[in-house]
C-alpha atoms as a printed R data frame, in Angstrom:
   type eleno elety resid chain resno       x      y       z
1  ATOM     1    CA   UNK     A     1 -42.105 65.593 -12.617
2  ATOM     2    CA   UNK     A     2 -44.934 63.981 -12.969
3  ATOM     3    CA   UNK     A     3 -45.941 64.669 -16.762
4  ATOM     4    CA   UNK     A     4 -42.205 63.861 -17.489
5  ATOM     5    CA   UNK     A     5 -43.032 60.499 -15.879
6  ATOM     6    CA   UNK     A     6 -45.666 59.766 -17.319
7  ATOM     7    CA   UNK     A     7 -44.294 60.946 -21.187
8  ATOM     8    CA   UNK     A     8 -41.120 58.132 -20.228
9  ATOM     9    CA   UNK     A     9 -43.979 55.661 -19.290
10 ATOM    10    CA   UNK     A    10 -43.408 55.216 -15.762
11 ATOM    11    CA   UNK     A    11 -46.425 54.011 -13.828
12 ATOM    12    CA   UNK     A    12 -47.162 54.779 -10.054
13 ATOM    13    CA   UNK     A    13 -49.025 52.547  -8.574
14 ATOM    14    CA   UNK     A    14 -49.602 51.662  -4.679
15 ATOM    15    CA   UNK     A    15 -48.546 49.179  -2.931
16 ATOM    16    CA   UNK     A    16 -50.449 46.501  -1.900
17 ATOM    17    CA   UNK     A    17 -51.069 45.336   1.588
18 ATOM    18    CA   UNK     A    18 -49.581 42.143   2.755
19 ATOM    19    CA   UNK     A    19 -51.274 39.688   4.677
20 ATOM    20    CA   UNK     A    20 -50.847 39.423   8.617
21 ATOM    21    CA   UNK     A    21 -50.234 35.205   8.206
22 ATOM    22    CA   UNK     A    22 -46.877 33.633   8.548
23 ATOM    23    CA   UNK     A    23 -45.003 30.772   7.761
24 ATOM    24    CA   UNK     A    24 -43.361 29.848  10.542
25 ATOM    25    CA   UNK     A    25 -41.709 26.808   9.667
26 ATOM    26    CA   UNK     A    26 -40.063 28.995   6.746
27 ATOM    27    CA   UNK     A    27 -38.984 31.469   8.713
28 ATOM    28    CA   UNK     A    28 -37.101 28.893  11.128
29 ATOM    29    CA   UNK     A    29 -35.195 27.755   7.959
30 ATOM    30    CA   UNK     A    30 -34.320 30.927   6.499
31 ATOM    31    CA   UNK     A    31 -32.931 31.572   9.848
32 ATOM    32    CA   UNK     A    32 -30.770 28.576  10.284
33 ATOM    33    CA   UNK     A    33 -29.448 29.051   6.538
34 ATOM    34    CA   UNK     A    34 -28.654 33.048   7.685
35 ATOM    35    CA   UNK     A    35 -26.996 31.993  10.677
36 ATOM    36    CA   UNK     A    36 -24.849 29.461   8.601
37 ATOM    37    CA   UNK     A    37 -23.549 32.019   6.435
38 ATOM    38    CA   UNK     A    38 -22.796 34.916   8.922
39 ATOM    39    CA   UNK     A    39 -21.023 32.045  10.852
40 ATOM    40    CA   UNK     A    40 -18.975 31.349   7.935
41 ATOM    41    CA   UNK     A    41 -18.460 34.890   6.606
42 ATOM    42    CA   UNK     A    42 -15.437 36.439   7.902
43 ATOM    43    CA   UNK     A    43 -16.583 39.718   9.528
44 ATOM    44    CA   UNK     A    44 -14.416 42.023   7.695
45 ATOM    45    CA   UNK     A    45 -16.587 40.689   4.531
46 ATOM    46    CA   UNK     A    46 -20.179 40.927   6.034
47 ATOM    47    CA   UNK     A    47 -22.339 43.621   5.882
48 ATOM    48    CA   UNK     A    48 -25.724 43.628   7.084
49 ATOM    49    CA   UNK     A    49 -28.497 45.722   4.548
50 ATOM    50    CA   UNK     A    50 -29.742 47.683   7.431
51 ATOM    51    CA   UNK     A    51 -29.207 51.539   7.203
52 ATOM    52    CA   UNK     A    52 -30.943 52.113  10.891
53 ATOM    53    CA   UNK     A    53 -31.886 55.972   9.534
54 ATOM    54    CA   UNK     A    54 -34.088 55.069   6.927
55 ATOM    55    CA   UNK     A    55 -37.986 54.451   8.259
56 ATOM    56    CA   UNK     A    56 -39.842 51.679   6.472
57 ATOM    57    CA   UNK     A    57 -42.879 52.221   4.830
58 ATOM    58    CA   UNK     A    58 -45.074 49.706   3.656
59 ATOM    59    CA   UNK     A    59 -47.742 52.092   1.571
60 ATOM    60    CA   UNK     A    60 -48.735 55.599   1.124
């Protein structure tokens, strides 16, 4: 797999750490703006992106 990668020109490269610093005044925002749409999203139309089997990794 990994010569046929790398004959296609696909590049693996790692990910990079992000930094431990927030924005908090951002964050408030985004979550007023998210709570404005669910609240006017009828629930048959809403789907969250969370799949709760999948583990999150942030590097290898």
């Amino acid at each position: 797999m990994a010569s046929w990668s790398k004959k296609h020109g696909f590049l693996c490269n790692r990910v990079a750490q992000a930094p431990a610093e927030c924005d908090l005044k951002a964050q408030k925002a985004f979550v007023e703006e998210y709570q404005k749409f669910i609240n006017i999203t009828p629930n048959d139309k809403f789907a969250d992106a969370i799949h709760s089997t999948m583990a999150a990794k942030t590097g290898y």
